[in-house]
C-alpha positions as CSV (number, residue, x, y, z in Angstrom):
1,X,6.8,-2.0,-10.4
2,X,6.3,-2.9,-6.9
3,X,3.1,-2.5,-5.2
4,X,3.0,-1.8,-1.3
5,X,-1.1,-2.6,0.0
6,X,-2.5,-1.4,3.1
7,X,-5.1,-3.4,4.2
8,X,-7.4,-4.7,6.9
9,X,-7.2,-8.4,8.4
10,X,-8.1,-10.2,11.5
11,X,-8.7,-6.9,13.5
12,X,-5.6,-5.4,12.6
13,X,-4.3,-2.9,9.5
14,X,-1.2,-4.5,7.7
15,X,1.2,-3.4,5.0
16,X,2.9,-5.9,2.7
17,X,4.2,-5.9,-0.7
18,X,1.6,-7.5,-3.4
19,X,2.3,-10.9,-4.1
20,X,3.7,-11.7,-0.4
21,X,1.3,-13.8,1.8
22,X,3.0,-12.0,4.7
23,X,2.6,-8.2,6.1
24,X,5.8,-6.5,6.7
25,X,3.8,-4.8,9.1
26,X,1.2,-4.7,11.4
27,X,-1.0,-1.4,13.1
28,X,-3.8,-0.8,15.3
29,X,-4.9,1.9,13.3
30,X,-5.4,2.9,9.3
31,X,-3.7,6.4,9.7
32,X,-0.6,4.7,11.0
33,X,-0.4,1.8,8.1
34,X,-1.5,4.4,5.7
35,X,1.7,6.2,6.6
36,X,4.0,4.1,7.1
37,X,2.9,2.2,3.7
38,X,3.6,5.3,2.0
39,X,7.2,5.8,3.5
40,X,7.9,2.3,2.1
41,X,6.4,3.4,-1.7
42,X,8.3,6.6,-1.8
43,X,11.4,5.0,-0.7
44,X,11.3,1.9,-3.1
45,X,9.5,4.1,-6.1
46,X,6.3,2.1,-5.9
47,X,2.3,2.3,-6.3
48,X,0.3,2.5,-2.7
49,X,-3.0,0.8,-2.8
50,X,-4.7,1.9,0.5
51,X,-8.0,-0.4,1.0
52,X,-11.6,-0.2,3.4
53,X,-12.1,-2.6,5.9
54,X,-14.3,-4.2,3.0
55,X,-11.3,-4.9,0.7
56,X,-12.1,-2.3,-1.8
57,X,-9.8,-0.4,-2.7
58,X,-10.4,3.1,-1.5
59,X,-7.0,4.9,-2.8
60,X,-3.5,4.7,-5.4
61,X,-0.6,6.4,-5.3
62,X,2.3,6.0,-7.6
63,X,5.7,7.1,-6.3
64,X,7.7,5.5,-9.2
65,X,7.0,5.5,-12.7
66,X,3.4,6.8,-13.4
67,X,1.4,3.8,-14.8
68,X,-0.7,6.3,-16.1
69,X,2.1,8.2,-18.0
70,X,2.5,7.6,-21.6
71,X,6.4,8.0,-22.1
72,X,7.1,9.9,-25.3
């Protein structure tokens, strides 16, 4: 499953797809990347990690297949 991060880096908040070394996008505030991050998961079924300016992750969101759901 794909995994969209929101993050903070040199001043700005940035969404790119884990693994990538490049942000699709680029915002001036959290709010914005925050929703525009999760327009991207819903559309392509993936998990939104939102993190604080520190790194941490502050928030997830799965809009595929639950990685919490046991299938049965």
């Amino acid at each position: 499953m794909t995994t969209i991060e929101t993050f903070h880096e040199d001043n700005i908040w940035k969404n790119r797809r884990q693994g990538d070394s490049v942000a699709f996008a680029v915002f001036d505030t959290k709010a914005e990347a925050v929703a525009a991050g999760r327009e991207v998961a819903i559309r392509e079924g993936a998990e939104h990690v939102i993190k604080d300016l520190d790194g941490r992750i502050a928030e997830k969101n799965s809009y595929g297949n639950d990685p919490r759901t046991i299938p049965g």
